[in-house]
N, C-alpha and C positions, 0 to 999 in steps of 0.2 A: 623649609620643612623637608622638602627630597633630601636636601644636603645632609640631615641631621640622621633620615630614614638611610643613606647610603653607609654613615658610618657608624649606625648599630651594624649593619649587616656585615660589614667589614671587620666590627668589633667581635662578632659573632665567630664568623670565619677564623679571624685568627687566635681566637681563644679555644677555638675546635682543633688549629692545628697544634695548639701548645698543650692541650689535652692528650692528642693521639702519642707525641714525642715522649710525653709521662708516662705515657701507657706503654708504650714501645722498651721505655729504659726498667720500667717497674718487672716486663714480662722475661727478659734478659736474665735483669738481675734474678729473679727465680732460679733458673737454670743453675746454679753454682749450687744449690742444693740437691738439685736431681742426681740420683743413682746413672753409675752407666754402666755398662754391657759393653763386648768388644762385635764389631760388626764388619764383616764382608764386602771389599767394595766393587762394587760392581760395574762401574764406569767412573773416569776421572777422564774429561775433557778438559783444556785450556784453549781456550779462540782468543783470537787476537780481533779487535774493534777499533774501528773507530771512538777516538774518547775526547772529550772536552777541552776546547782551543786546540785541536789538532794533534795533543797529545797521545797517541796512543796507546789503548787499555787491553789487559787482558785479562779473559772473565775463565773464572775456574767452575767445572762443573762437576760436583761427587754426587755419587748416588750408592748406597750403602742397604745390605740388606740386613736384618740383626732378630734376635728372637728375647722374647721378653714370658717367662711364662711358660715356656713351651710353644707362645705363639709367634710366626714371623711376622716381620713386618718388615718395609719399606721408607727409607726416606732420602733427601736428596736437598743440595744445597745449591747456591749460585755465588761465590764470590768475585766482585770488582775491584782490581788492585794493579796499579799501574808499575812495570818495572818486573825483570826476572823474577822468580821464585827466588825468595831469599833460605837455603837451607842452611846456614851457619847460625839461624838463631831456633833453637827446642823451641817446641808448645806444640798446643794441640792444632793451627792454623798451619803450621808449615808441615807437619805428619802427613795432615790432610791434604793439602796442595803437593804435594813430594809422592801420594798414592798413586799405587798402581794396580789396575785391574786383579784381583784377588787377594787382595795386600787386607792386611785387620787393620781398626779404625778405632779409638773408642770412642762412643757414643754416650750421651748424658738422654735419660730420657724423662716423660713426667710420669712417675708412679701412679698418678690419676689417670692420663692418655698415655699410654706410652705409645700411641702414634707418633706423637709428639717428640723429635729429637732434635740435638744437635750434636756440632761436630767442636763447637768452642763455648761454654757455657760463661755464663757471667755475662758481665760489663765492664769492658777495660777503659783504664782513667781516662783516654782521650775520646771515649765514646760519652762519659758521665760529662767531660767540660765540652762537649761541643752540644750533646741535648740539655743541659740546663743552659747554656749560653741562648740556643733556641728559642726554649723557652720563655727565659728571661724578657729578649727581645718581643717574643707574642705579645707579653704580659705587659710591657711598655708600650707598645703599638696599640694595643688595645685599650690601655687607659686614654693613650693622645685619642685616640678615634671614640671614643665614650664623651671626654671631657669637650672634644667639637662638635660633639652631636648636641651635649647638656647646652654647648654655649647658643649654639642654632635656635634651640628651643627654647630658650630663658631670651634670645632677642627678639622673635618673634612676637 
């Protein structure tokens, strides 16, 4: 009976995490509708980390001031990406990483918040195959751990 109680909760758990992943990719995709505004940047850090197996990472940090309305507002990003700034490829990720203290940005924001911004709107294909692969995976892990729990309870 524990055994069968451990792997609803388990089954739970990772149906929670394949939820958040949909939510995460649904809120994204949003973004490519939003209107943008051009915005003021007002710090652009890159640090250099420690990164995973040893690899060395560096974390970009913009923070951008922009007015919506007549109103300003504030907002600020964190990107982790291992390897120089690649500037030989356009988009809005390498603008932004390539910014410098005063430099204009464009900003996509949400007409509902427009607290709400970013600096690369959408979802790019290798972001849609690795959270549905995610997901995927929940959604399998979580039937095996359901269908252990059903067997638990059906031998008892």
């Amino acid at each position: 009976m524990l055994t069968s109680v451990v792997c609803l909760i388990l089954a739970a758990i990772v149906l929670a995490g394949a939820g958040g992943t949909a939510h995460t990719l649904y809120q994204q995709h949003r973004t490519a509708a939003w209107p943008s505004t051009w915005a003021l940047v007002m710090q652009s850090d890159i640090r250099r980390e420690p990164g995973i197996l040893g690899i060395p990472a560096n974390r970009h940090q913009l923070s951008y001031e922009y007015t919506v309305g007549g109103r300003p507002y504030i907002g600020s990003r964190w990107t982790g990406y291992v390897g120089p700034i690649d500037t030989t490829r356009d988009g809005p990720d390498t603008r932004a990483k390539a910014a410098h203290l005063l430099d204009e940005v464009k900003v996509f924001y949400d007409p509902a918040d427009p607290q709400q911004a970013v600096v690369s709107p959408g979802v790019r294909t290798h972001e849609w195959a690795i959270g549905l692969t995610l997901i995927l995976a929940m959604v399998l892990l979580a039937l095996r751990l359901l269908r252990d729990a059903w067997r638990t309870i059906a031998d008892a």
